[in-house]
Backbone of each chain as ProteinMPNN parsed JSONL, in Angstrom:
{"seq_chain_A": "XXXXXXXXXXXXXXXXXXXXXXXXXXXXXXXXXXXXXXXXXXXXXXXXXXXXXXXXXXXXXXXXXXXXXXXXXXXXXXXXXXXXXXXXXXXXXXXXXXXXXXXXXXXXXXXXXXXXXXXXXXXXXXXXXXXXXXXXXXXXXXXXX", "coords_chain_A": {"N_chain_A": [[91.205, 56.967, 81.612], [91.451, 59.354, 79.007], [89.351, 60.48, 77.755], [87.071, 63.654, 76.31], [85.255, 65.814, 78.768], [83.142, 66.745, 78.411], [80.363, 68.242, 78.897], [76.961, 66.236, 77.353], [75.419, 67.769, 74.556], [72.735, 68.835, 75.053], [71.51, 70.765, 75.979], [72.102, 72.899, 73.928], [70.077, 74.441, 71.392], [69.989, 73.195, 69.227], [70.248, 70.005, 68.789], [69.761, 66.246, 67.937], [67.2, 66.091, 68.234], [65.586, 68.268, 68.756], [66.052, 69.647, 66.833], [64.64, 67.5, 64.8], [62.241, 67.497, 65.905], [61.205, 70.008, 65.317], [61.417, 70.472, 62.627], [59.541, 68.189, 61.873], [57.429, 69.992, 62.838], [57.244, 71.717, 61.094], [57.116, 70.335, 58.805], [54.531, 68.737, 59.068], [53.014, 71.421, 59.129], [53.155, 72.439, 56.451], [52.27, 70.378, 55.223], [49.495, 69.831, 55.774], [48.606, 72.478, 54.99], [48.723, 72.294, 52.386], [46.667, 70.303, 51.744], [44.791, 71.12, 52.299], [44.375, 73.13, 50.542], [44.264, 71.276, 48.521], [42.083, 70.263, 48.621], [39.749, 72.632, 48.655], [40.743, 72.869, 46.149], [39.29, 70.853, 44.736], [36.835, 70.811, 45.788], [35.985, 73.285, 46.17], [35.025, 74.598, 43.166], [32.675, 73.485, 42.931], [30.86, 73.183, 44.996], [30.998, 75.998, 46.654], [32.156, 78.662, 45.091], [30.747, 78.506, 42.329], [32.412, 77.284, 40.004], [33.764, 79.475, 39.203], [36.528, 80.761, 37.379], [38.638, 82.072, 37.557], [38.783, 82.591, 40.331], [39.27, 79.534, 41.131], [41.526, 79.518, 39.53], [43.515, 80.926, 40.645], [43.197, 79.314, 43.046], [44.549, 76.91, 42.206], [47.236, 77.646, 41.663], [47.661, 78.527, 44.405], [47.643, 75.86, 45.651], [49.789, 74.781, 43.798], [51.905, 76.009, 45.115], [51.974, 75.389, 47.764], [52.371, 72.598, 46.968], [55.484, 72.615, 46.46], [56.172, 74.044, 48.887], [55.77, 71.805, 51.042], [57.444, 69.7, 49.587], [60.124, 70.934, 50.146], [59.631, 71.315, 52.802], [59.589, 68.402, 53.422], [62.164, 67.785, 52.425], [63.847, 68.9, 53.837], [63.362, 67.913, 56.672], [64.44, 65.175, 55.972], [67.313, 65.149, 55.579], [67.454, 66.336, 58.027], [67.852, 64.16, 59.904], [69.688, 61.197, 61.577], [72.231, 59.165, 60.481], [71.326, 56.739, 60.634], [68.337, 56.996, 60.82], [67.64, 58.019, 58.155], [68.504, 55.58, 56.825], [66.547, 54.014, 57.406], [63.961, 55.498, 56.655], [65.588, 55.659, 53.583], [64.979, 52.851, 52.95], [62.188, 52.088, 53.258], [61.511, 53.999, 51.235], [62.346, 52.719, 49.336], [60.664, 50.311, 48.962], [58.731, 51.558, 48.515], [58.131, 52.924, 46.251], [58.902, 50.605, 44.226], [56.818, 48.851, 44.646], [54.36, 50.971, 43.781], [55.368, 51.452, 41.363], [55.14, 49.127, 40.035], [52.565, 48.46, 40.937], [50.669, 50.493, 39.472], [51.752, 49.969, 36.989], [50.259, 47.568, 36.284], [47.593, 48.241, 37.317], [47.416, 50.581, 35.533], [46.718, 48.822, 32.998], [44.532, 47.059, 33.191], [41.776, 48.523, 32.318], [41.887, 47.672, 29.849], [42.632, 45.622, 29.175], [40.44, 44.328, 29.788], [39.313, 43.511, 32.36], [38.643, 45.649, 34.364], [35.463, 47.708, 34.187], [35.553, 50.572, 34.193], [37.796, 53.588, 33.049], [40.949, 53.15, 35.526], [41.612, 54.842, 38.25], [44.389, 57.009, 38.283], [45.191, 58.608, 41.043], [44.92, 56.338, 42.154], [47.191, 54.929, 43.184], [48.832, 56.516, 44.838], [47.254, 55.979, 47.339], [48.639, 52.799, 47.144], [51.324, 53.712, 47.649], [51.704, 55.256, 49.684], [50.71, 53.307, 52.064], [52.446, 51.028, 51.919], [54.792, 52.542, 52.362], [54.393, 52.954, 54.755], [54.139, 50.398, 56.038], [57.01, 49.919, 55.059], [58.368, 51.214, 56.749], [58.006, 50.432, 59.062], [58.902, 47.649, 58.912], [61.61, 47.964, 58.5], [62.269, 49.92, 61.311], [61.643, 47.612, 62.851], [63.61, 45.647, 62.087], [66.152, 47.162, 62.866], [66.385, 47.42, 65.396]], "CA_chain_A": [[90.631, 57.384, 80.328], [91.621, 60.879, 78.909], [88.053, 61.328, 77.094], [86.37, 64.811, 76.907], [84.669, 65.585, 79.846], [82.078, 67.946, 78.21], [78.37, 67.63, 79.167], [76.379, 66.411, 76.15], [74.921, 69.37, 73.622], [71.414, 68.689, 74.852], [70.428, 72.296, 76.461], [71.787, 73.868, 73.349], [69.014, 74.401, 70.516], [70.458, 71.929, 68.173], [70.045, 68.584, 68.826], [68.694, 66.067, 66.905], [65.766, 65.933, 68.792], [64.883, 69.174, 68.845], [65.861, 69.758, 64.967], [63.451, 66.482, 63.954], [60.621, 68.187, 66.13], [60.989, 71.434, 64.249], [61.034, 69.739, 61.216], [58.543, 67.412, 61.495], [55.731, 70.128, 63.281], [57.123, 72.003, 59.806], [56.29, 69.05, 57.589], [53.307, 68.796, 59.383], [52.328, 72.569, 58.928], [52.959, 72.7, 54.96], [51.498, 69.144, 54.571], [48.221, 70.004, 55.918], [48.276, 73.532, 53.976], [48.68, 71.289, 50.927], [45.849, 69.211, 51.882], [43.395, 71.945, 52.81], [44.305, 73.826, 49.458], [43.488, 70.457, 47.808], [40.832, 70.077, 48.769], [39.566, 73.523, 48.092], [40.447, 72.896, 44.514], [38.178, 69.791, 44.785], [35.333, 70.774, 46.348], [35.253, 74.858, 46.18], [34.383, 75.323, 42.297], [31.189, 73.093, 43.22], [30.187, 74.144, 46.424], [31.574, 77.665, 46.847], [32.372, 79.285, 44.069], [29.994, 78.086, 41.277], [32.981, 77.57, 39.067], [34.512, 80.66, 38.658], [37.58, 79.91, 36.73], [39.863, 82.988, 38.288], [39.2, 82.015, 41.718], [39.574, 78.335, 40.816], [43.114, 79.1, 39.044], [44.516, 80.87, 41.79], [43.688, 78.11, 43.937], [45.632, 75.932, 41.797], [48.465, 78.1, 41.701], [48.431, 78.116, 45.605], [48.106, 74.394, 45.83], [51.095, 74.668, 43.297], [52.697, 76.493, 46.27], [52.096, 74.787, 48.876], [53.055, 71.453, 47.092], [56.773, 73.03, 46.7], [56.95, 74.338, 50.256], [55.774, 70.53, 51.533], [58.616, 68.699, 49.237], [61.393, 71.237, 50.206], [59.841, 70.648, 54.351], [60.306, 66.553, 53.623], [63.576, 67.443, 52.06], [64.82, 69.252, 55.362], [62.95, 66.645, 57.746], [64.864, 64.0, 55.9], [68.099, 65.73, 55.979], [67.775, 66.634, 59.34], [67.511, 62.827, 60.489], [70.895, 60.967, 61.548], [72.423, 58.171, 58.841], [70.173, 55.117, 60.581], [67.259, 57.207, 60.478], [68.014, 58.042, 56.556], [68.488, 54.56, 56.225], [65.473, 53.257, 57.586], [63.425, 56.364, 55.335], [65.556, 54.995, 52.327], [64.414, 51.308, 52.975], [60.522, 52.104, 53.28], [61.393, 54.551, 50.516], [62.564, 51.543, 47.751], [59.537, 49.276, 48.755], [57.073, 52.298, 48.541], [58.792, 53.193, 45.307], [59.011, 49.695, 43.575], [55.289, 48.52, 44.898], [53.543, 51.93, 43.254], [55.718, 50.835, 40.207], [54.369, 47.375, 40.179], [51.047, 48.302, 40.992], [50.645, 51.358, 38.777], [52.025, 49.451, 35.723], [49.419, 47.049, 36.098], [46.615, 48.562, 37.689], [46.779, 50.74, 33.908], [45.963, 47.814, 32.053], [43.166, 46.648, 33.668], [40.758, 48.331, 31.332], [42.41, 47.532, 28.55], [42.155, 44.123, 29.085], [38.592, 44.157, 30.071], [39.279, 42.794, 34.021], [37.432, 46.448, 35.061], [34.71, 48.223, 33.214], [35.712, 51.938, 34.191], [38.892, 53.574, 33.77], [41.072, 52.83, 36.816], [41.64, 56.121, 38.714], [45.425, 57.483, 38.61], [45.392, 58.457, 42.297], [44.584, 55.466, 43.604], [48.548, 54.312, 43.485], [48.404, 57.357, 45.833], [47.208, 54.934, 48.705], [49.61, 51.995, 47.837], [52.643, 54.414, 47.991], [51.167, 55.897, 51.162], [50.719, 52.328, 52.622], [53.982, 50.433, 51.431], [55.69, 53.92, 52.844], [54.338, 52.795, 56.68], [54.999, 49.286, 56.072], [58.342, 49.604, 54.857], [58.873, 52.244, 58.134], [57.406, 49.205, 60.21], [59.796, 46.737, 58.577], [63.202, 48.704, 58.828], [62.189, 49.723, 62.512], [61.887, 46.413, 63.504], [65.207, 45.454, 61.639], [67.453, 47.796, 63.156], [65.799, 47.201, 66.483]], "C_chain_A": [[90.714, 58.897, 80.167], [89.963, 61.315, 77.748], [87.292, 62.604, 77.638], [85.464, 64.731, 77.988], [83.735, 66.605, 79.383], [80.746, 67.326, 78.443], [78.03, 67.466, 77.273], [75.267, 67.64, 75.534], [73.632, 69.193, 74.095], [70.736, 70.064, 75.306], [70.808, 73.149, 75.559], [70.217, 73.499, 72.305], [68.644, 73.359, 69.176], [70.37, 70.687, 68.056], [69.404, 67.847, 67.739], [67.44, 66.279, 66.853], [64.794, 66.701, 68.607], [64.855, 69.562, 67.266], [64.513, 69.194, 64.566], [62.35, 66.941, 64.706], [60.24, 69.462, 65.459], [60.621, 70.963, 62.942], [60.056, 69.43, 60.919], [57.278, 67.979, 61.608], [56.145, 71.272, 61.607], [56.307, 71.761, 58.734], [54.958, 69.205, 58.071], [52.32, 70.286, 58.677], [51.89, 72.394, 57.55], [52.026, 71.333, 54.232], [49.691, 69.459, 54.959], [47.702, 71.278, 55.322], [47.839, 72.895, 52.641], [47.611, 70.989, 50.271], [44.523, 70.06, 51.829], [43.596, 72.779, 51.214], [43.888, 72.754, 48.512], [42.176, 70.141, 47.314], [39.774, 71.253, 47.778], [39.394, 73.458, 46.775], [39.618, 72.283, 44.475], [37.236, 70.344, 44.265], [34.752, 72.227, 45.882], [34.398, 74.962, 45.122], [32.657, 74.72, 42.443], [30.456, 73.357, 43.812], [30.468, 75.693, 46.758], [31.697, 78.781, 46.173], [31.534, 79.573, 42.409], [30.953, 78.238, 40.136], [33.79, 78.741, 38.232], [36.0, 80.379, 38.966], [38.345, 81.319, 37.379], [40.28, 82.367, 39.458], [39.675, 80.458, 41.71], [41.554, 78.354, 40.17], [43.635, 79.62, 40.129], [44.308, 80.104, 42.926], [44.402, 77.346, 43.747], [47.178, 76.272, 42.012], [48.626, 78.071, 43.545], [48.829, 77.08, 46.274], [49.404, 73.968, 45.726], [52.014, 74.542, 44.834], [53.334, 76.087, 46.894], [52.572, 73.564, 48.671], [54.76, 71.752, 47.436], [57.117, 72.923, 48.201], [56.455, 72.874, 51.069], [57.24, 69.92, 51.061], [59.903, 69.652, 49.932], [60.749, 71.039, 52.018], [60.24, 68.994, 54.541], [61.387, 66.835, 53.17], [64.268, 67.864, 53.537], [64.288, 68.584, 56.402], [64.099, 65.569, 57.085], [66.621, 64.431, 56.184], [68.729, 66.197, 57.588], [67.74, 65.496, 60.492], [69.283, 62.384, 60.651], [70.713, 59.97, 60.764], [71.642, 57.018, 59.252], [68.878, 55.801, 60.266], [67.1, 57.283, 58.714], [67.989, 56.493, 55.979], [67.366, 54.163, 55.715], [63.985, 54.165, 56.418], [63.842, 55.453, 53.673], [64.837, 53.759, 52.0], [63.309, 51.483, 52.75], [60.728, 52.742, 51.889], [61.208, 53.703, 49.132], [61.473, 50.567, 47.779], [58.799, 50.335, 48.152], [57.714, 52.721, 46.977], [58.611, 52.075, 44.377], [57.763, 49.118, 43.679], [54.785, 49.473, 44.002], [54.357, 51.88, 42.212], [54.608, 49.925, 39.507], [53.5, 47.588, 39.91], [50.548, 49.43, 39.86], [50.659, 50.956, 37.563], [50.653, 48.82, 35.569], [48.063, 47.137, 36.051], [46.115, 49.364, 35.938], [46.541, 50.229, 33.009], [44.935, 47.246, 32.023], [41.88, 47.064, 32.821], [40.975, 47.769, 29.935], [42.45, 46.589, 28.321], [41.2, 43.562, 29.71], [38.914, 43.048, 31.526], [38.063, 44.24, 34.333], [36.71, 47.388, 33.569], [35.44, 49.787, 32.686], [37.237, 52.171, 34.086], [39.446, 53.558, 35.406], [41.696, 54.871, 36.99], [43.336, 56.489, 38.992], [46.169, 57.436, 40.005], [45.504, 57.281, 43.194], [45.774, 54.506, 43.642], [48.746, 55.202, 44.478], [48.459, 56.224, 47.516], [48.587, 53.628, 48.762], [50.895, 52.726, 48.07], [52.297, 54.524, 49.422], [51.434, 53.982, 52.444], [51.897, 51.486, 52.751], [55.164, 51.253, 52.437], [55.987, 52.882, 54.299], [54.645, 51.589, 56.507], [56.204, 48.966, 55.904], [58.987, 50.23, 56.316], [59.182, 51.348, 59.232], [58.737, 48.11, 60.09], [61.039, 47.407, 58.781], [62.93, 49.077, 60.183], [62.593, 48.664, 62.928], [63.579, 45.742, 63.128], [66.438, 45.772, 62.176], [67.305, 47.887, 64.795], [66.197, 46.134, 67.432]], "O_chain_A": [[90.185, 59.656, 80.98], [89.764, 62.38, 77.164], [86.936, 62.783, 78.803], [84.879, 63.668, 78.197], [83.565, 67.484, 80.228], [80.278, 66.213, 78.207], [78.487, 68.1, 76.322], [74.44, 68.234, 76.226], [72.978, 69.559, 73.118], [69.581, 70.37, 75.011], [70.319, 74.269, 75.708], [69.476, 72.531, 72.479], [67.666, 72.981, 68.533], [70.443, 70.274, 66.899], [68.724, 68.352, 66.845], [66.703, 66.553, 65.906], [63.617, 66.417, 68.384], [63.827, 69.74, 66.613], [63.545, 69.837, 64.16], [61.288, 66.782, 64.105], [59.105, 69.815, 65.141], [59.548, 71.144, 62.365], [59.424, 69.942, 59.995], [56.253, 67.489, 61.133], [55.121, 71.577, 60.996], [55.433, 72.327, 58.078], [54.209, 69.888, 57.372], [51.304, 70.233, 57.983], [50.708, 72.232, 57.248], [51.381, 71.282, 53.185], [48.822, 69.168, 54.138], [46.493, 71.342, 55.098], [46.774, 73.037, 52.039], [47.327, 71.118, 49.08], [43.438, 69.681, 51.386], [42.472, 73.012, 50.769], [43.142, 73.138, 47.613], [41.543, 69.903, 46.285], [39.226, 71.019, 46.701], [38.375, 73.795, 46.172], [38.644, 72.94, 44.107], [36.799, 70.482, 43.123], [33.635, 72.458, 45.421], [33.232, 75.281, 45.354], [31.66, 75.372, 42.133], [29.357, 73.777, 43.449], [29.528, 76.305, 47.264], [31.353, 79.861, 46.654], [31.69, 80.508, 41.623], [30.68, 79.072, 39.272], [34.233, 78.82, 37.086], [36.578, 80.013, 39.99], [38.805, 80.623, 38.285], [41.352, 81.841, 39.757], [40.631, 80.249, 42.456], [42.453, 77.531, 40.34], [44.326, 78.831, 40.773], [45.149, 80.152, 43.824], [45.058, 76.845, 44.66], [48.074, 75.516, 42.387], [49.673, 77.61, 44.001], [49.746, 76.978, 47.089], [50.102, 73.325, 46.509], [52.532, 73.592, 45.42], [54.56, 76.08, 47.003], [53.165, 73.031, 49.609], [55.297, 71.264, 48.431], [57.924, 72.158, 48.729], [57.05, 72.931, 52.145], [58.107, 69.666, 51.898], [60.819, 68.92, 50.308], [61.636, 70.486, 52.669], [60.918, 68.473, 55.426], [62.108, 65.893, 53.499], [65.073, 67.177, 54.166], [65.033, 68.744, 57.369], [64.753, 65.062, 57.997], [67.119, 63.871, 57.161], [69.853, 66.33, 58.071], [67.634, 65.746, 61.692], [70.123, 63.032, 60.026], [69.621, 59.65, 60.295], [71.243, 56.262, 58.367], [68.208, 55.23, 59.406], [66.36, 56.474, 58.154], [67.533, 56.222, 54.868], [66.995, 53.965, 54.558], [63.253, 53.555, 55.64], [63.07, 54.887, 52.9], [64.188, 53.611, 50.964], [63.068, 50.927, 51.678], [60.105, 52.086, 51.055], [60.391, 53.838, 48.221], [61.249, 49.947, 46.74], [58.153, 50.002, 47.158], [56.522, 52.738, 46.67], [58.016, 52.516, 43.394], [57.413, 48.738, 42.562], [54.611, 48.845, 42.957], [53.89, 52.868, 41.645], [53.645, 50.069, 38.755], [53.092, 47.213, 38.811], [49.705, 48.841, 39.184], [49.765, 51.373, 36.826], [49.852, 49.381, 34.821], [47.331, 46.543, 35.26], [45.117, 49.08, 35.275], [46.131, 50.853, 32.03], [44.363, 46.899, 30.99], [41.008, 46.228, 32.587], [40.1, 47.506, 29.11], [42.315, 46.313, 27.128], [41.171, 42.403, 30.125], [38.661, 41.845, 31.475], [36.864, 44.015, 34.499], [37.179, 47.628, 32.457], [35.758, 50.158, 31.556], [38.021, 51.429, 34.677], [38.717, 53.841, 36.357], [42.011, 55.728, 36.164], [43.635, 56.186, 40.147], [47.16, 56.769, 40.304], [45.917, 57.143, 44.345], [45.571, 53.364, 44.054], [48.92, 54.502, 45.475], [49.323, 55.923, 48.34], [49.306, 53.401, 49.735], [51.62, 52.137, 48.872], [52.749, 53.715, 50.232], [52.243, 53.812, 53.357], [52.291, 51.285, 53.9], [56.101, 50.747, 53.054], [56.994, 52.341, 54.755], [55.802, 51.453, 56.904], [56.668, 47.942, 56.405], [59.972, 49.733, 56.862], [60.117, 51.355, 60.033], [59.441, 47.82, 61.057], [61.436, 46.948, 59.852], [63.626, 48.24, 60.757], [63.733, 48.533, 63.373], [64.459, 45.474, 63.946], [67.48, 45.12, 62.118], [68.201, 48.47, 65.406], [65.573, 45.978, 68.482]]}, "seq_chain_B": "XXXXXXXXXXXXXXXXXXXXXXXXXXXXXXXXXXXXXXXXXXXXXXXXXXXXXXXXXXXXXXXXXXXXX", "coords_chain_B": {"N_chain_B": [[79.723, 44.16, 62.34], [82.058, 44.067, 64.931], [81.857, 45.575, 68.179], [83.44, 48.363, 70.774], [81.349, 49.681, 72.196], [79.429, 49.619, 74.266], [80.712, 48.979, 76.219], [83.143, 50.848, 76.619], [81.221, 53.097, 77.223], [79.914, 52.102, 79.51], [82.252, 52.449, 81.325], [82.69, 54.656, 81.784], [80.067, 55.487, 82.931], [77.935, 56.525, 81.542], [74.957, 57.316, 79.797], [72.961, 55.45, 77.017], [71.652, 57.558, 76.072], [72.688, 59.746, 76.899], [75.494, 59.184, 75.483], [74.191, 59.494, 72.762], [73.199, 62.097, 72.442], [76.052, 62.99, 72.801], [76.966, 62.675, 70.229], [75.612, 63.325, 68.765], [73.236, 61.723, 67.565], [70.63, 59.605, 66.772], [68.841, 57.964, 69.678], [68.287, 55.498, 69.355], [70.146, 54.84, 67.192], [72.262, 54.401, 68.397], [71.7, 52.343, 70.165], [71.119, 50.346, 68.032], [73.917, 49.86, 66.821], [75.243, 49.479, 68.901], [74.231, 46.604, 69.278], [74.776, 45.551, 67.342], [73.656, 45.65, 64.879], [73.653, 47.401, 62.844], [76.303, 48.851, 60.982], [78.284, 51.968, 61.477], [78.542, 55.275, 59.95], [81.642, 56.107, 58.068], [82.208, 58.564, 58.99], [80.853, 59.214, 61.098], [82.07, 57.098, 62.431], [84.744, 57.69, 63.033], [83.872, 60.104, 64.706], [83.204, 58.988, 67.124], [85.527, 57.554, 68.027], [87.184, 60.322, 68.174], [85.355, 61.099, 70.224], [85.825, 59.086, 72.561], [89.017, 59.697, 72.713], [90.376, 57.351, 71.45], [92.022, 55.348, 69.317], [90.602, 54.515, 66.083], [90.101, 51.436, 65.319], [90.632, 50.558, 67.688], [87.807, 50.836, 68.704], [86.685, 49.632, 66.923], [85.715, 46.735, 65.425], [86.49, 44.76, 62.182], [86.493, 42.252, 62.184], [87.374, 40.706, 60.267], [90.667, 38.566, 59.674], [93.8, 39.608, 58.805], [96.388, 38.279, 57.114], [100.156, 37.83, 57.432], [102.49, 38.269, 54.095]], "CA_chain_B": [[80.77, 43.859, 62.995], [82.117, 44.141, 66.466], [82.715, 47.162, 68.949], [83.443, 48.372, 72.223], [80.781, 51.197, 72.655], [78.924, 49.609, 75.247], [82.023, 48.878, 77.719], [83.211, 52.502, 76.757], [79.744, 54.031, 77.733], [79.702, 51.618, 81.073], [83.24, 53.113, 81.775], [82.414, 56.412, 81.794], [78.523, 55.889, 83.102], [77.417, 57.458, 80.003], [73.042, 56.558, 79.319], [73.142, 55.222, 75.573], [71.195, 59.031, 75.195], [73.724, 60.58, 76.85], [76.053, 58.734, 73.871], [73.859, 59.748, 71.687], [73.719, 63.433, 72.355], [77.416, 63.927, 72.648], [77.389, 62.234, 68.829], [74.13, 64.131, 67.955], [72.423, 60.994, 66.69], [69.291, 59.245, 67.936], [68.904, 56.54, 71.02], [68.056, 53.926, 68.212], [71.378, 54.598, 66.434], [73.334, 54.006, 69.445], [71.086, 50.582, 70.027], [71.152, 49.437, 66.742], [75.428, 49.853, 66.705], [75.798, 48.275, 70.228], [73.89, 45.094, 69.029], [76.086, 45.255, 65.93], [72.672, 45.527, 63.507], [73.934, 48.672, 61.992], [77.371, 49.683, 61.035], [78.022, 53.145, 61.696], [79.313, 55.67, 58.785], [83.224, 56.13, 58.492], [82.579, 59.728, 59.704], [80.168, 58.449, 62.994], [83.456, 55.944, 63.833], [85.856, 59.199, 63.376], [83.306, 60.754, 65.968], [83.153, 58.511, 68.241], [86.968, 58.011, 68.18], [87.211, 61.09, 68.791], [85.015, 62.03, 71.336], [86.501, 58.339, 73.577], [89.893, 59.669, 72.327], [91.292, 56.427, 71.074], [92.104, 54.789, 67.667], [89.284, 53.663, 65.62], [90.521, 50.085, 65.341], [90.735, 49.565, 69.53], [86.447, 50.676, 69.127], [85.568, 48.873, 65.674], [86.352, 45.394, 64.71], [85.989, 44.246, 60.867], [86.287, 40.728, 62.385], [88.509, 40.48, 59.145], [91.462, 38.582, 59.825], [95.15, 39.874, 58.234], [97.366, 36.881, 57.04], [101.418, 38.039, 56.722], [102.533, 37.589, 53.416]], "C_chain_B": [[81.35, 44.741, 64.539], [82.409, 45.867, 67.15], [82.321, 47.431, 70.263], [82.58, 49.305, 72.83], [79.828, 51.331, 74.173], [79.734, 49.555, 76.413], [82.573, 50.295, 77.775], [82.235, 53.267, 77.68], [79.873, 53.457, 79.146], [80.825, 52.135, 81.433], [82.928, 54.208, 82.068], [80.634, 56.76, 82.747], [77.946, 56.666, 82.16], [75.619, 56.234, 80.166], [73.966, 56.403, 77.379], [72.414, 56.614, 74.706], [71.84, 60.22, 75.583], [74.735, 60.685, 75.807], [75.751, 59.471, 72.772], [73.609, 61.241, 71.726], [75.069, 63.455, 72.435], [77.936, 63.384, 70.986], [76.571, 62.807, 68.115], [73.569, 63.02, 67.133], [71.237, 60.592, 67.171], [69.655, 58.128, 68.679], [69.34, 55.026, 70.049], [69.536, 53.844, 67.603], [72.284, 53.793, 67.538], [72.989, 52.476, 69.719], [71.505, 50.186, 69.378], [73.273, 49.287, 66.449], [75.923, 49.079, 67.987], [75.193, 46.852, 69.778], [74.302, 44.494, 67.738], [74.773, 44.686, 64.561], [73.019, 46.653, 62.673], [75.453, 49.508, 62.295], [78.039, 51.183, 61.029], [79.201, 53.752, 59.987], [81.041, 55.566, 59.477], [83.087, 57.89, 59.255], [81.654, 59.576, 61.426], [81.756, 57.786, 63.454], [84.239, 56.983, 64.038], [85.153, 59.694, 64.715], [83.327, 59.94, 66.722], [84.562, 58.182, 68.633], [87.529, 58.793, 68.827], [87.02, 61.186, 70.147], [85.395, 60.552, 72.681], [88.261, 58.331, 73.4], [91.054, 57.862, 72.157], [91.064, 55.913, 69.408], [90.941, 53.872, 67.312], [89.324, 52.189, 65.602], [90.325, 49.496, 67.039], [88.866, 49.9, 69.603], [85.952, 49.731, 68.602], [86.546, 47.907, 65.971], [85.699, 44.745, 63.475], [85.885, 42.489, 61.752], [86.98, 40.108, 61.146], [89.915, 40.02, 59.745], [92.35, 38.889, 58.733], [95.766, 39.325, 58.395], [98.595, 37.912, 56.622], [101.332, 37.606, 55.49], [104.076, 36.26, 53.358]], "O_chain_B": [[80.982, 45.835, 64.969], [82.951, 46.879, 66.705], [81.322, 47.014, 70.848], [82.907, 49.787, 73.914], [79.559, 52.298, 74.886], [79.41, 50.068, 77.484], [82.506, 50.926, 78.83], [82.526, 53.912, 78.687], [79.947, 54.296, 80.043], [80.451, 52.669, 82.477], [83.173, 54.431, 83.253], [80.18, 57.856, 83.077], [77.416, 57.705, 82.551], [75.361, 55.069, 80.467], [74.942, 56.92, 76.835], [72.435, 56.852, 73.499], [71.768, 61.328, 75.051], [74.997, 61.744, 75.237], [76.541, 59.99, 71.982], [73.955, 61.696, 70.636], [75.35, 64.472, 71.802], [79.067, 63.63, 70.567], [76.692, 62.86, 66.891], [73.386, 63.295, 65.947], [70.748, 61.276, 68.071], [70.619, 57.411, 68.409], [70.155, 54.103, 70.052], [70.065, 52.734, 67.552], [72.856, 52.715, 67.376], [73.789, 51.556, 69.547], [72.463, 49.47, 69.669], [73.652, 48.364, 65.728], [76.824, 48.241, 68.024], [75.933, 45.904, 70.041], [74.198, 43.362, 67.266], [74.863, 43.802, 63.71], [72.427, 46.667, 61.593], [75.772, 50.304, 63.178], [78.371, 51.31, 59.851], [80.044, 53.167, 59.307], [81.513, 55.225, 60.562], [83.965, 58.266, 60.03], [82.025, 59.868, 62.563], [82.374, 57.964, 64.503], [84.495, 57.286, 65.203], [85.809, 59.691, 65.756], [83.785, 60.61, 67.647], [84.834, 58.601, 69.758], [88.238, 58.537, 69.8], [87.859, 61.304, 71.04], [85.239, 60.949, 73.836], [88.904, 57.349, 73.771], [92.117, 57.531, 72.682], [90.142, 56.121, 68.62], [90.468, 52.902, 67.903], [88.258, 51.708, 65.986], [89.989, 48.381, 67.438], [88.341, 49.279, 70.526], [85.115, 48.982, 69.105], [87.662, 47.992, 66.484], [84.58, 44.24, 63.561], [84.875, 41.799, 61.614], [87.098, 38.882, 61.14], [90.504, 40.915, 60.35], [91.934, 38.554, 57.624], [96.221, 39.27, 59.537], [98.389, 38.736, 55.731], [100.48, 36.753, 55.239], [104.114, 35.396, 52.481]]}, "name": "protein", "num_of_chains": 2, "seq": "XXXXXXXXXXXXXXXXXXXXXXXXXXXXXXXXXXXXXXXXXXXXXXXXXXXXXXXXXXXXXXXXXXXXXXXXXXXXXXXXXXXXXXXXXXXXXXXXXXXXXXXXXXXXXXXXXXXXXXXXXXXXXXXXXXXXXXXXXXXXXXXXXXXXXXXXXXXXXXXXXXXXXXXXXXXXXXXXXXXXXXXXXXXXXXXXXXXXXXXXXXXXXXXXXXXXXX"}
């Protein structure tokens, strides 16, 4: 067999391995900035701030921010995955995608055709995306497994 | 559809993460293509081609037979 005889790339810096851990403690970083500036908007003007609408907008605007620098860290986590991993992302991606369709459509009718009293709350397709996401992750794992 | 990556890799003593670093993909890819659940792109078969220098056809098999006309 005349195949290269080169050691595999693993002690340079590049790998996948080491890429998708950069990435992901990335994602991680900006996703929990996100989360903590969320919040903030939440909670601060009530507890913290007593409503003062300056400090309250530039929290929004850093939320803004921080949502950006989250979607462009999941764009280079997903990017930085090889084509099964991409797959298995796309796959969870079209359930979690077509479920928070589904459920979204319907869930906004619900007052409207007197099933619930209160409006239904926007966010709370939020969770089935979120949920659908890990189940679809679960299901394409096992698949390609 | 079919391929020789695991008899390659046992030729050589190659780990399936040794494989998979000298292709830069993950462990799972290399799994999921030896148990023939996941067909690899046309630029993965070029690489691996490559890097066991032989023709993509003696790794892959469509399992497609070609009737003369």
């Amino acid at each position: 067999m005349n195949a290269p005889s080169q050691k595999p790339s693993n002690t340079t810096t590049n790998t996948i391995e080491t890429r998708t851990a950069s990435n992901t403690k990335k994602l991680a970083l900006w996703t929990g900035l996100w989360l903590i500036s969320l919040a903030l908007v939440a909670f601060g003007p009530k507890f913290l701030w007593d409503f003062h609408t300056v400090i309250t907008c530039t929290l929004i605007v850093t939320n803004l921010f921080m949502g950006y620098k989250m979607i462009i860290a999941n764009k280079e986590h997903l990017e930085g995955l090889d084509e099964l991993q991409q797959r298995i992302h796309l796959e969870a991606m079209a359930l979690s995608l077509g479920c928070s369709v589904v459920f979204g459509a319907v869930f906004g009718l619900l007052e409207n055709v007197r099933i619930i009293a209160s409006s239904p709350n926007p966010s709370s397709v939020l969770f089935v995306t979120g949920i659908t996401y890990g189940i679809g992750m679960l299901i394409a794992h096992k698949k390609y497994l | 559809m079919k391929n020789r990556l695991k008899v390659l890799r046992a030729e050589r003593d190659w780990t399936q993460a040794d494989l998979a670093a000298r292709l830069d993909v993950s462990r799972q890819t290399i799994v999921a293509i030896e148990k023939g659940k996941y067909d690899p792109s046309l630029s993965l078969a070029f690489k691996t081609a490559r890097l066991f220098a032989q023709p993509i056809e003696s790794i892959f098999d469509d399992e497609i037979e070609v009737t003369g006309s």
